[in-house]
MARROMI-54960 format. One record per residue (C-alpha): residue in one letter; x, y, z. Coordinates in steps of 0.1 Angstrom, whole numbers, plus 5000, padded with zeros to 4 digits. Each point is the difference from the previous one (the first is absolute). Layout:
// MARROMI-54960
[site 'A'; [X; Y; Z]]
...
END
This chain:
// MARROMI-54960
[site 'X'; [2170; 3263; 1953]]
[site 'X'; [5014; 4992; 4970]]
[site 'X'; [5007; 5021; 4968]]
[site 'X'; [4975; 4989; 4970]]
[site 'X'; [4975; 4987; 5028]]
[site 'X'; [4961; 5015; 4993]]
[site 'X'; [4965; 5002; 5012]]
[site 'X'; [4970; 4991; 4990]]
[site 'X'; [4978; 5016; 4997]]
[site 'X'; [5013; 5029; 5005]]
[site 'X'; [4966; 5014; 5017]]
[site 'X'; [4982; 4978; 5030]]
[site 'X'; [4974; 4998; 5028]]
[site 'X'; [5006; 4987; 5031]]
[site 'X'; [4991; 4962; 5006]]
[site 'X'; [5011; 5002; 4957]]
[site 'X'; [5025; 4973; 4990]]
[site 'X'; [5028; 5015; 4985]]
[site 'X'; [5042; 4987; 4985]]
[site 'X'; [5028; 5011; 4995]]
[site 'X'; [5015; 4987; 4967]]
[site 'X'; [5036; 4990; 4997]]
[site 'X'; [5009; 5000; 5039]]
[site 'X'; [5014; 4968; 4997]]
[site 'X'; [5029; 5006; 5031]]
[site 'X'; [4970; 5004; 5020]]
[site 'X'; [4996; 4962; 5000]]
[site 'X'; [4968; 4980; 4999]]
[site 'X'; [4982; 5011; 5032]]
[site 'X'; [5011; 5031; 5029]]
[site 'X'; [4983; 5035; 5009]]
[site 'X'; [4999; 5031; 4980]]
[site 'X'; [4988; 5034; 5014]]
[site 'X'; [4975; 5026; 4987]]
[site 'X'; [5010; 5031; 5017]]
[site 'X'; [5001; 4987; 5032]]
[site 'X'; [4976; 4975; 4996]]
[site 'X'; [5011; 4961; 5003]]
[site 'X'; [4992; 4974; 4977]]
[site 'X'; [5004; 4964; 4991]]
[site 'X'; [5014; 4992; 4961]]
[site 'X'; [4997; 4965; 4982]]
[site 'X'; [5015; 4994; 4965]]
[site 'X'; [4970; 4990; 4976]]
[site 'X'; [5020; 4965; 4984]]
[site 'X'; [4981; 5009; 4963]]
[site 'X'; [5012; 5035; 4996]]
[site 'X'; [5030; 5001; 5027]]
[site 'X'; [4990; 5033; 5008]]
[site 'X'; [4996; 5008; 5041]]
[site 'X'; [4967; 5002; 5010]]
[site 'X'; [4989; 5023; 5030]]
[site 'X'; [4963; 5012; 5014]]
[site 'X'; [5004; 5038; 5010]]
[site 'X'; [4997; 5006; 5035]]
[site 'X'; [4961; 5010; 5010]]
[site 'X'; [5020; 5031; 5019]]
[site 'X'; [5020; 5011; 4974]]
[site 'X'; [4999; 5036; 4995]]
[site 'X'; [4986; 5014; 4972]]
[site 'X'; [5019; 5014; 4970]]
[site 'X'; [5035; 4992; 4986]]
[site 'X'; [5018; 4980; 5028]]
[site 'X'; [5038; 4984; 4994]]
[site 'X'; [5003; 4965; 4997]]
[site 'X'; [5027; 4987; 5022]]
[site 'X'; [5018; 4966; 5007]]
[site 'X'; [5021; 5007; 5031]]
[site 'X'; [4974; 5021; 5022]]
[site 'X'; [4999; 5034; 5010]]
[site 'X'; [5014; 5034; 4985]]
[site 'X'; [5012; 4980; 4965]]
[site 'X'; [4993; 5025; 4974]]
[site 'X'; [4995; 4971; 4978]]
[site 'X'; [4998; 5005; 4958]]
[site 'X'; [4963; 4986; 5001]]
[site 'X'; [4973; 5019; 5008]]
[site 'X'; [4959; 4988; 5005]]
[site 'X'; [4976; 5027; 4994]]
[site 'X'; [4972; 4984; 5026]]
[site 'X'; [4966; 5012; 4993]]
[site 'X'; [4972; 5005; 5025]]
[site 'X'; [4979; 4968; 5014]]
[site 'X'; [4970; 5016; 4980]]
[site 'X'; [5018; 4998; 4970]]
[site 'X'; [5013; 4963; 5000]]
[site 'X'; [4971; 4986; 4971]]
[site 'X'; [4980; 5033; 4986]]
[site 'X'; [4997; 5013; 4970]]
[site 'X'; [5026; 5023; 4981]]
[site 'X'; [5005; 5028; 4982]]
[site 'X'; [5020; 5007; 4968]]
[site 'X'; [5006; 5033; 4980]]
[site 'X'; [5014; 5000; 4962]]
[site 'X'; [5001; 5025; 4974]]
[site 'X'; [4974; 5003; 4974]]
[site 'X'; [5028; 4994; 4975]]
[site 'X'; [5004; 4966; 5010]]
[site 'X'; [4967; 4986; 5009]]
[site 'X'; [4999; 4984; 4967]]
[site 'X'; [5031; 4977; 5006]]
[site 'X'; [4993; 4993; 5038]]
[site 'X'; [4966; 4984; 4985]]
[site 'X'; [5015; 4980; 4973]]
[site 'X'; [5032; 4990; 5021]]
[site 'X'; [4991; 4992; 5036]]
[site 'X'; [4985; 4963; 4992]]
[site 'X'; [5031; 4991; 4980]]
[site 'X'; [5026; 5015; 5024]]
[site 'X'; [4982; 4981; 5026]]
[site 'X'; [4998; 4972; 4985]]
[site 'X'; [5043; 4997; 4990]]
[site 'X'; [5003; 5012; 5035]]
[site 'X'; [4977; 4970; 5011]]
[site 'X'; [5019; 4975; 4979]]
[site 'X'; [5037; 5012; 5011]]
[site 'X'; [4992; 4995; 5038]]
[site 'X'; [4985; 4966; 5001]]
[site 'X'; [5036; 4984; 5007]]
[site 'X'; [5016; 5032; 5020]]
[site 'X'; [4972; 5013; 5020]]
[site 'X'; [4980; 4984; 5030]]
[site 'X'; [4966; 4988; 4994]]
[site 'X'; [4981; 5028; 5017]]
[site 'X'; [5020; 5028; 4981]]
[site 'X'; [4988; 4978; 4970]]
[site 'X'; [4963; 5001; 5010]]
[site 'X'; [4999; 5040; 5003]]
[site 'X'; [5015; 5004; 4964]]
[site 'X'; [4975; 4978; 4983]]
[site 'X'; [4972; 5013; 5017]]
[site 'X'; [5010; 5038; 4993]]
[site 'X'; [4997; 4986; 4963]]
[site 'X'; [4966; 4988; 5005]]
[site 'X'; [4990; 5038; 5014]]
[site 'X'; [5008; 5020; 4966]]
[site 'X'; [5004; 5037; 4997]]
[site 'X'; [4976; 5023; 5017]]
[site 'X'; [4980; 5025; 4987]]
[site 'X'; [5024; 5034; 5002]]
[site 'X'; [4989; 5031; 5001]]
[site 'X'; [5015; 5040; 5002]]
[site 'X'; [5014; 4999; 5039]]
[site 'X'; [4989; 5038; 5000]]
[site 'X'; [4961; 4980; 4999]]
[site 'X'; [4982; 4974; 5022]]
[site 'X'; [5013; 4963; 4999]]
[site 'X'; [4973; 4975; 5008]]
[site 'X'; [5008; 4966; 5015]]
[site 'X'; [5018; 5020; 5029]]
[site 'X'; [4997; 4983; 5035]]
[site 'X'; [5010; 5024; 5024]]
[site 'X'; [5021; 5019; 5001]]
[site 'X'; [5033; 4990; 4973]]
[site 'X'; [5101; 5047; 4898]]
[site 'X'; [4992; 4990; 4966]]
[site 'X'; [5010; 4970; 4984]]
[site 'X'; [5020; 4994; 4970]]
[site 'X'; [4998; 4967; 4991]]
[site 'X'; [5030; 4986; 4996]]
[site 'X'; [5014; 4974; 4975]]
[site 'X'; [4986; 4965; 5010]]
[site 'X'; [5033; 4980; 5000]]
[site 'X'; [5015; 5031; 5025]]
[site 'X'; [4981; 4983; 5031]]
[site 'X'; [4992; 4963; 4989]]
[site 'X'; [5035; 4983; 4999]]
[site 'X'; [5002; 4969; 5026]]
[site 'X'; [5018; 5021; 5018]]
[site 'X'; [4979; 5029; 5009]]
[site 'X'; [4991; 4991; 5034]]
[site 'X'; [5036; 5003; 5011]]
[site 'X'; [5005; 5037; 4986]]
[site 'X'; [4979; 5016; 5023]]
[site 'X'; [5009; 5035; 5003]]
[site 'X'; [4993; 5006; 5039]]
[site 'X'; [5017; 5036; 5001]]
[site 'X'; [4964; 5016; 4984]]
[site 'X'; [4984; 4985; 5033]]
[site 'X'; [5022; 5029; 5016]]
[site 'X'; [4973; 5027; 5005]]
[site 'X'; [5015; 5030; 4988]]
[site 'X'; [5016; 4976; 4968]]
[site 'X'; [4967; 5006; 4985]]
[site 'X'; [5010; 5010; 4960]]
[site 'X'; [4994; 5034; 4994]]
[site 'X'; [4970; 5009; 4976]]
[site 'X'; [4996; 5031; 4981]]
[site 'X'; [4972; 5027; 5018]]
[site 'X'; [4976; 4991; 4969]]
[site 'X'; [5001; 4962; 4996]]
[site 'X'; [4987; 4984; 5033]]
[site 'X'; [4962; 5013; 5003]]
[site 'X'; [4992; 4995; 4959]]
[site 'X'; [5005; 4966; 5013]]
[site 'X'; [4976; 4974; 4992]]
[site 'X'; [4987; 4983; 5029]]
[site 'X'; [4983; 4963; 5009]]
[site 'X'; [4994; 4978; 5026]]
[site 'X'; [5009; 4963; 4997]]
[site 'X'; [4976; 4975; 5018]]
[site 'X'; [5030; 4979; 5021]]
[site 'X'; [4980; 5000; 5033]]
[site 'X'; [5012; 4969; 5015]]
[site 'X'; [5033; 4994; 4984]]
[site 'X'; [5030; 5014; 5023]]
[site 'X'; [5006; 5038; 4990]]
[site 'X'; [5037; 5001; 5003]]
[site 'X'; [5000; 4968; 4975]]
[site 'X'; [4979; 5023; 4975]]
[site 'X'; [5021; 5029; 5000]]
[site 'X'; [5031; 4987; 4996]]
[site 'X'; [4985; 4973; 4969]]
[site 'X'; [4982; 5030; 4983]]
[site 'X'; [5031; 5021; 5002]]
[site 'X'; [5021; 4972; 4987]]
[site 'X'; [4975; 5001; 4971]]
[site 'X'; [5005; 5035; 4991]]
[site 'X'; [5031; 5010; 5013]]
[site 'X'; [5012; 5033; 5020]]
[site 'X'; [4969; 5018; 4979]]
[site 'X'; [4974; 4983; 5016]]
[site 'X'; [4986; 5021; 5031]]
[site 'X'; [4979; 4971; 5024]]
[site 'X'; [4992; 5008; 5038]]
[site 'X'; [4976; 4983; 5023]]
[site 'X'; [4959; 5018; 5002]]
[site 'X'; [5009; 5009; 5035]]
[site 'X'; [5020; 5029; 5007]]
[site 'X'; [4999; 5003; 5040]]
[site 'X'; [4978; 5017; 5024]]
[site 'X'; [4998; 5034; 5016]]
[site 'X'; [5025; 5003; 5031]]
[site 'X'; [4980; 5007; 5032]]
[site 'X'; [5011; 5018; 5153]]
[site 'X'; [4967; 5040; 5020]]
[site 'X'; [5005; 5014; 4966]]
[site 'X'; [5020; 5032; 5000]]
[site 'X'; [4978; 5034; 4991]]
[site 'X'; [4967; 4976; 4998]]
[site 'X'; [4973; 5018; 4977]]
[site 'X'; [5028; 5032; 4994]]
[site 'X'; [4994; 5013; 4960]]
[site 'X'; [5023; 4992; 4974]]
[site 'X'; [5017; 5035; 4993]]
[site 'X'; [5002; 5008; 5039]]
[site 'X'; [5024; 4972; 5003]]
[site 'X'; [5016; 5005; 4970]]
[site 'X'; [5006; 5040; 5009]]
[site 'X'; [5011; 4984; 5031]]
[site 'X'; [5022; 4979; 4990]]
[site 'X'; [5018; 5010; 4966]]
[site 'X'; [4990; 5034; 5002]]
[site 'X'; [4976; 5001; 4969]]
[site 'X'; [4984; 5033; 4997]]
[site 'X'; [4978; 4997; 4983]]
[site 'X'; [5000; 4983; 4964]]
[site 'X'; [4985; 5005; 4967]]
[site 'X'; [5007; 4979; 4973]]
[site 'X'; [4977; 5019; 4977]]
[site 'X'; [5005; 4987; 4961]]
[site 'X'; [5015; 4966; 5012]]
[site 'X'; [4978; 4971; 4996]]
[site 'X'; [5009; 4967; 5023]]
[site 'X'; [4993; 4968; 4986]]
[site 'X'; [4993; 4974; 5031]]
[site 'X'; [5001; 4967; 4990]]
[site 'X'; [4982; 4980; 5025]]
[site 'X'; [4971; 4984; 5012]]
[site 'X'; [4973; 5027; 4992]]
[site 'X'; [4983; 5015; 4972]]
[site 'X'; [4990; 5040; 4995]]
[site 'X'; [4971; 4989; 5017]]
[site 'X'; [5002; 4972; 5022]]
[site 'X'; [5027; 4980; 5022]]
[site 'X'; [4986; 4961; 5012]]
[site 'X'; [5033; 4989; 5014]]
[site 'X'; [4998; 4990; 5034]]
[site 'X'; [5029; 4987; 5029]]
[site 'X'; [4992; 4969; 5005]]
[site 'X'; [5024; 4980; 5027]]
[site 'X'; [5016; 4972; 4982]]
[site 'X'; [5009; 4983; 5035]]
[site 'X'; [4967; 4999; 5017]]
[site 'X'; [5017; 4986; 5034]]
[site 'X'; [5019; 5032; 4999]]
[site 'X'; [4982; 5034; 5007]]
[site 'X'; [5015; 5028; 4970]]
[site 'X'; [5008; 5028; 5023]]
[site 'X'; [5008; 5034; 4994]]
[site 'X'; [5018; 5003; 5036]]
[site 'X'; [4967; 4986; 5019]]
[site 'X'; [4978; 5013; 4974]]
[site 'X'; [4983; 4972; 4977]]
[site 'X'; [4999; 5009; 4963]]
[site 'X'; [4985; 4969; 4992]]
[site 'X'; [4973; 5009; 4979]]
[site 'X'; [5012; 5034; 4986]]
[site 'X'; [4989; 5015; 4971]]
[site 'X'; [5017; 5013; 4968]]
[site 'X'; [5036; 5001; 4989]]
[site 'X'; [5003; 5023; 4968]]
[site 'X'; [4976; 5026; 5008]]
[site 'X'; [5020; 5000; 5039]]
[site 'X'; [5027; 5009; 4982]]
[site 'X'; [4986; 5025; 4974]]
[site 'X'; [4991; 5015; 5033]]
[site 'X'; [5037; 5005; 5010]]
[site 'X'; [5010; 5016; 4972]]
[site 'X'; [4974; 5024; 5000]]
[site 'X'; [5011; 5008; 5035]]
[site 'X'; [5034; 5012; 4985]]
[site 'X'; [4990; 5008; 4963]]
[site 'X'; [4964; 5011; 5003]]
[site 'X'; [4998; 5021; 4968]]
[site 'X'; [5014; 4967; 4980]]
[site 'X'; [4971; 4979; 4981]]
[site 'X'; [5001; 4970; 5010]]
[site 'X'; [4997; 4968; 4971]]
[site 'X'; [4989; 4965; 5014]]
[site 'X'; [5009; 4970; 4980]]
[site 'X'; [4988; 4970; 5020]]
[site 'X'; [5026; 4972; 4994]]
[site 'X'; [4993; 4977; 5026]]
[site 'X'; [4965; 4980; 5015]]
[site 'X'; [4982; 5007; 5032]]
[site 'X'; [5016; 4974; 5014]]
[site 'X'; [5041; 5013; 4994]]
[site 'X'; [5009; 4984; 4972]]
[site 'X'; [5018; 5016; 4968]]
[site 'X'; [5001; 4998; 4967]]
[site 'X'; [5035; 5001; 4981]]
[site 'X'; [4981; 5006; 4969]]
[site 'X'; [4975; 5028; 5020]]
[site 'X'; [5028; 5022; 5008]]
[site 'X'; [5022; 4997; 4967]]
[site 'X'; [4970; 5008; 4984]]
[site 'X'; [4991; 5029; 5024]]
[site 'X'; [5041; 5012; 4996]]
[site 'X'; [4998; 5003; 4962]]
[site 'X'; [4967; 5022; 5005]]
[site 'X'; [5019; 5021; 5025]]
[site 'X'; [5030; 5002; 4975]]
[site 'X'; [4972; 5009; 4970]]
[site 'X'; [4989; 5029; 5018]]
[site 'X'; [5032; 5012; 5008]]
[site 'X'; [5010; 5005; 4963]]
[site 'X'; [4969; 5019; 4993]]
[site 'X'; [5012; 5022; 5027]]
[site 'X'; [4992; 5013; 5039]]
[site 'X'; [5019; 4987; 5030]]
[site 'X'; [4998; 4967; 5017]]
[site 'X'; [5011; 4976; 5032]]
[site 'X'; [4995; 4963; 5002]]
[site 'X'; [4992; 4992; 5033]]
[site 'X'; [5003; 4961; 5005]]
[site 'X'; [4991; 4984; 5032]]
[site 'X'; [5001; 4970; 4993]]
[site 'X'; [5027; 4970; 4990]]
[site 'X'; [5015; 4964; 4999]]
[site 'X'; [5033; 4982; 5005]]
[site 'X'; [4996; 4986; 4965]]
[site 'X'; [5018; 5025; 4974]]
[site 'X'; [4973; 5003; 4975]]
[site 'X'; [5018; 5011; 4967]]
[site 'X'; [4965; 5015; 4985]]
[site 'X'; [5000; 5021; 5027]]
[site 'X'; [5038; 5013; 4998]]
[site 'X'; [4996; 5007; 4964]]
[site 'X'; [4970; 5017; 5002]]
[site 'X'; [5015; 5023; 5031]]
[site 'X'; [5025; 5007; 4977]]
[site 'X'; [4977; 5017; 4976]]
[site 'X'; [4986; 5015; 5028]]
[site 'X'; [5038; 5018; 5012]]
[site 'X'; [5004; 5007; 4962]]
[site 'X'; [4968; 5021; 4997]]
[site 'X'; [5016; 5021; 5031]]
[site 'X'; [4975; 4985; 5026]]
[site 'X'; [5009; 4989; 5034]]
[site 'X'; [4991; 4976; 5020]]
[site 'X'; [4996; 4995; 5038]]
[site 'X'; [4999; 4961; 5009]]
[site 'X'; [4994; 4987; 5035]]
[site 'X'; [5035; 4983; 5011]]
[site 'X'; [4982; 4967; 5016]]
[site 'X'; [4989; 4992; 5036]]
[site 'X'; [5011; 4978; 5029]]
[site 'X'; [4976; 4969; 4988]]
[site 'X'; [5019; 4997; 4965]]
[site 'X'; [5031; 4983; 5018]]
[site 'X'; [4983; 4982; 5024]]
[site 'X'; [5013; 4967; 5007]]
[site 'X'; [5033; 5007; 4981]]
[site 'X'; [5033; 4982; 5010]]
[site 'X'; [5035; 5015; 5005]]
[site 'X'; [5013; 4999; 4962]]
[site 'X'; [4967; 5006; 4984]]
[site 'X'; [4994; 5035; 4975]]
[site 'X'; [4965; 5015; 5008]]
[site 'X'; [4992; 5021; 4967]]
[site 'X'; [4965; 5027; 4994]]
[site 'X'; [5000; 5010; 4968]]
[site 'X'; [4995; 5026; 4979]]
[site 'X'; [5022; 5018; 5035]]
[site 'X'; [5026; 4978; 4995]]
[site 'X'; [5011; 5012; 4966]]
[site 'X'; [5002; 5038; 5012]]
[site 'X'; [5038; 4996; 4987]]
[site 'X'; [4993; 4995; 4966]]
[site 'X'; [4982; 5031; 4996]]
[site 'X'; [5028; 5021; 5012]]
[site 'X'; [5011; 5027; 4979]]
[site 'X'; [5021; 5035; 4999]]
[site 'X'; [5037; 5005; 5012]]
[site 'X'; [4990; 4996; 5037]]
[site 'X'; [5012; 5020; 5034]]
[site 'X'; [5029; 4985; 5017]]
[site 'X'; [4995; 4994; 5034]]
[site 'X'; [5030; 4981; 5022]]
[site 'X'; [5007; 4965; 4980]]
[site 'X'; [4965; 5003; 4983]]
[site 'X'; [4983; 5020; 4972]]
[site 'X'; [4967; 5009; 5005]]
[site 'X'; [4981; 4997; 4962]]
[site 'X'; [4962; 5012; 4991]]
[site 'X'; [4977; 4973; 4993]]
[site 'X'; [4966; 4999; 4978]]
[site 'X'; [4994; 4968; 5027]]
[site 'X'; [5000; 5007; 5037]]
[site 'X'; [4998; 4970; 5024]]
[site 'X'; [4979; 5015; 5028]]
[site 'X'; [5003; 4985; 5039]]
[site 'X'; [4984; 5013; 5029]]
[site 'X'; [5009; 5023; 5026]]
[site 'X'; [4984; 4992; 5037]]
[site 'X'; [4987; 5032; 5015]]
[site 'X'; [4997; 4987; 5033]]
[site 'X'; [5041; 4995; 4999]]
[site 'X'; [5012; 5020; 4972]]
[site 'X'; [5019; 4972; 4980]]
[site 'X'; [4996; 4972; 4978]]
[site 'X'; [4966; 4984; 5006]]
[site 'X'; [5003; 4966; 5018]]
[site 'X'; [4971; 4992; 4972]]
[site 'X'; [5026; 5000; 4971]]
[site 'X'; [5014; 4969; 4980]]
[site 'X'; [5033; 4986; 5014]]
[site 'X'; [4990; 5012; 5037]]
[site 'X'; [4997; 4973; 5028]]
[site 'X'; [5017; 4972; 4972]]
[site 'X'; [5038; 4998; 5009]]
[site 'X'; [5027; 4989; 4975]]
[site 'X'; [4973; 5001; 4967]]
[site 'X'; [5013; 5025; 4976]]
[site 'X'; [4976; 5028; 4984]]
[site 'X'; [5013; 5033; 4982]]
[site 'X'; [4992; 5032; 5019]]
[site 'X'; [4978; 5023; 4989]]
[site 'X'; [5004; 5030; 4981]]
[site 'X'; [4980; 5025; 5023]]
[site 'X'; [4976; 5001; 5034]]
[site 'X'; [4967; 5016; 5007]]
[site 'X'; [4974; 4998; 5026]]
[site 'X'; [4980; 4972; 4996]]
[site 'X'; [4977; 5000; 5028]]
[site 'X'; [4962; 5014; 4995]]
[site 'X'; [4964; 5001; 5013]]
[site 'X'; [4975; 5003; 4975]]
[site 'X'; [4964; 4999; 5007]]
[site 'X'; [5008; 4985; 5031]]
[site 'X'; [5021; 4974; 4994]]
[site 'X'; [5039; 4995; 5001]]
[site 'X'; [5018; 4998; 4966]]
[site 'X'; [5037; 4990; 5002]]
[site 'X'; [5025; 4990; 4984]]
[site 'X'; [5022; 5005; 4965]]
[site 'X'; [4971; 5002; 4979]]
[site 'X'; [4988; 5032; 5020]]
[site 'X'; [5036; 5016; 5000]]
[site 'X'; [5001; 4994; 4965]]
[site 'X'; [4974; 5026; 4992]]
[site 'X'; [5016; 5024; 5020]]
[site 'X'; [5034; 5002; 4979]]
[site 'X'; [4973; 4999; 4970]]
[site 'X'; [4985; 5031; 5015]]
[site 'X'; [5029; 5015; 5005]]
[site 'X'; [5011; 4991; 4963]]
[site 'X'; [4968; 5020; 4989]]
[site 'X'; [5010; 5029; 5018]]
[site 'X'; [5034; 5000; 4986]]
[site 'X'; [4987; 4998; 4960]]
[site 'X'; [4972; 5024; 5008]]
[site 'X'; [5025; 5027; 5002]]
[site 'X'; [5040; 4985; 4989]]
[site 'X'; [5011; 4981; 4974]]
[site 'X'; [5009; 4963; 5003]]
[site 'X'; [5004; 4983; 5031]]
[site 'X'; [5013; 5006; 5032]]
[site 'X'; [5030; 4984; 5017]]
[site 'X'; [4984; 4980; 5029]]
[site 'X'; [5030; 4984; 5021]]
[site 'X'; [4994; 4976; 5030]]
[site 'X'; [4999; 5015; 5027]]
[site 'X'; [5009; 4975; 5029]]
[site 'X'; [5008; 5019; 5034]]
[site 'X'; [4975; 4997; 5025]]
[site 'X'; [4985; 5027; 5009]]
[site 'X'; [5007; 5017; 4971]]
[site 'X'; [4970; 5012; 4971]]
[site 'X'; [5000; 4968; 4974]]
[site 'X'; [4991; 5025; 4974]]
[site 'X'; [5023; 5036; 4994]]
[site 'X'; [4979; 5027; 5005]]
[site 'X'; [5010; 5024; 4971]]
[site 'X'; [4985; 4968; 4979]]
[site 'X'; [4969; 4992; 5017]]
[site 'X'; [4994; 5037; 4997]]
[site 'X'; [5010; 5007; 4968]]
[site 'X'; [4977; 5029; 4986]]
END
């Protein structure tokens, strides 16, 4: 595709229309892909821009934008958001110091931004931007507080100068590169969670539109992601009804663990008290099977896995923050919120782990930020690598993305241990995939299994992930999550810092070292 060509908006839901701006060797109609998803483009005759719906199958999070097909690592990139997030609310965070000028600025900019696209922009991009300006500002308050007006589930702003991002011309200066997840900007360890935080009431208008207008608004300061942040990641069964720590002294050797002084945040589904989540079968015509047991109908997701860790840590308190609904749905401002209250207590002092079984393709930058306070305050966190389900229906060419695991490089640190071409680097964000006891390697449950030719980043580590609790099966990466957080607790109860976990991939082999998961 051609140099100077763009895309907007830069964020979209499948079934979304979407353009690309200033592809004008593309000619008036042909095919574009998304991933490796096929679709139809039309050049709108008002605007000249090249219209295109985004395929229903597209895979979620950024995706390249190709003309010619397959395996072109085109410039442009489409960050495609989940089908529940195509017309819901979202969420904004600014700080305090510039509340006063988003209030007395947003009609205005709106408005010049209105009146600059009504010859350059097609009608419907027209009709989302003066009907943002009808909305107003929210009500914001302290991110570290409740937000009202959330749905389910959903880095400070400077405001910058109005004429920066209200020439004619803004629309075709895009800057796609910051929809690369790890080209999130930096913030310092202080600034993120003193945030200011509101919901703005755009149910019904197309998400990725809303973003990418609102960020025009405010330039790179303003922080906007959807109010959904993903769900947690969920053959006779192998050691049916066998306990938790007999499996795991089985199988990575654990001696016994302790975890005594460490507290382990799970951000999940339950509460200190209660846990309403139940699996429910989203295809009915298909029985959900643990190998030929049914788990239709099971119970509880954040106190199973508060379980697991207590079956490797079982001297560690345990701290639930319930982040997402009894019926799996998260909410990106539930777990920032529940991050900067982890990060809080960390710099009042004790130890801490983050154990986060849950996740979404979309790369929520709330969420990065906050995680980054999180790493800053010396706390780790354990989040579940994503399951089989997450790239179902994927085509050859298409990126399948879980996040918070898929940013476990950017929270890399220390000199590293060589090892062959590759150097193996600590990380305060371990991207945990499960281990099959039944065949000692990678689970066939994991993301990127069974889906040939879509691309996914490894993870960073394996653990078990297979457990009965209360007689029921519980499987997956959210369940070996909590053993690598387990095993974290261990570690800070009696070392500093954090371990070196590498991935351990031969079969047969413990997916955990031994001198680690016994550390005391």
């Amino acid at each position: 595709m051609a140099g100077g060509a763009r895309l907007y908006p830069v964020a979209a839901a499948p079934g979304d229309t979407a353009w690309v701006i200033g592809g004008s060797i593309l000619g008036e109609r042909g095919t574009l892909w998304v991933g490796g998803q096929a679709t139809s483009f039309m050049r709108d005759p008002a605007s000249g821009w090249l219209a295109f719906q985004v395929p229903k199958t597209a895979a979620g999070g950024p995706q390249f934008v190709s003309a010619q097909g397959l395996g072109q690592r085109s410039a442009l990139v489409l960050n495609v958001l989940p089908a529940e997030a195509a017309a819901q609310n979202v969420v904004a965070y600014i700080p305090p110091s510039t509340l006063k000028t988003v209030q007395q600025e947003y009609a205005e900019r709106l408005r010049r931004l209105s009146s600059n696209c009504q010859k350059t922009c097609p009608q419907q991009v027209r009709a989302v931007v003066d009907r943002l300006a009808a909305l107003g500002v929210p009500s914001f308050t302290p991110l570290t507080s409740a937000v009202t007006g959330q749905q389910v589930a959903s880095g400070p702003l400077t405001v910058s100068p109005s004429t920066a991002v209200l020439s004619p011309q803004v629309l075709q200066n895009l800057d796609l590169q910051r929809l690369v997840p790890s080209a999130v900007p930096a913030r310092s360890a202080s600034s993120f969670c003193t945030s200011l935080a509101g919901i703005f009431p755009t149910a019904g208008l197309p998400t990725g539109q809303v973003l990418t207008v609102l960020g025009l608004l405010f330039g790179p300061d303003i922080q906007v992601d959807p109010t959904t942040f993903g769900h947690p990641a969920q053959t006779d069964a192998p050691y049916k009804n066998g306990q938790p720590t007999a499996l795991l002294n089985k199988f990575i050797g654990l001696k016994g663990g302790n975890g005594k002084g460490v507290t382990v945040h799970v951000l999940d589904t339950a509460t200190s008290a209660t846990d309403d989540y139940v699996f429910r079968n989203p295809d009915p015509t298909r029985p959900a099977l643990y190998y030929t047991t049914s788990i239709d109908g099971r119970p509880l997701h954040g106190q199973a896995v508060g379980q697991v860790v207590r079956a490797v840590a079982p001297n560690a308190a345990l701290s639930y923050k319930q982040v997402c609904d009894r019926e799996g749905n998260c909410a990106t401002l539930k777990v920032a919120q529940a991050l900067c209250a982890v990060a809080a207590e960390a710099r009042r002092g004790g130890r801490h782990v983050v154990n986060l079984s849950a996740g979404g393709p979309y790369p929520t930058v709330g969420v990065q930020l906050a995680l980054r306070e999180v790493a800053a305050a010396g706390v780790p966190t354990a989040a579940s690598y994503g399951n089989r389900e997450d790239c179902a229906g994927l085509s050859k060419g298409d990126r399948c993305w879980h996040f918070p695991a898929d940013w476990t490089r950017d929270f890399e640190f220390g000199p590293g241990i060589a090892l062959g071409r590759t150097t193996l680097r600590q990380t305060m964000l371990f991207s945990v995939a499960g281990w099959d006891i039944a065949t000692g390697q990678l689970a066939n449950y994991n993301r990127g299994v069974g889906t040939p030719g879509v691309v996914n980043l490894p993870p960073s580590v394996q653990a078990p992930g297979e457990f009965w609790l209360g007689g029921w099966p519980y499987f997956g990466t959210s369940f070996a999550a909590p053993v690598v957080s387990g095993v974290l607790a261990n570690w800070m109860a009696c070392r500093p810092g954090v371990p070196l976990l590498p991935l351990i991939t031969a079969p047969g082999q413990a997916p955990l070292p031994a001198a680690t998961v016994n550390s005391c």
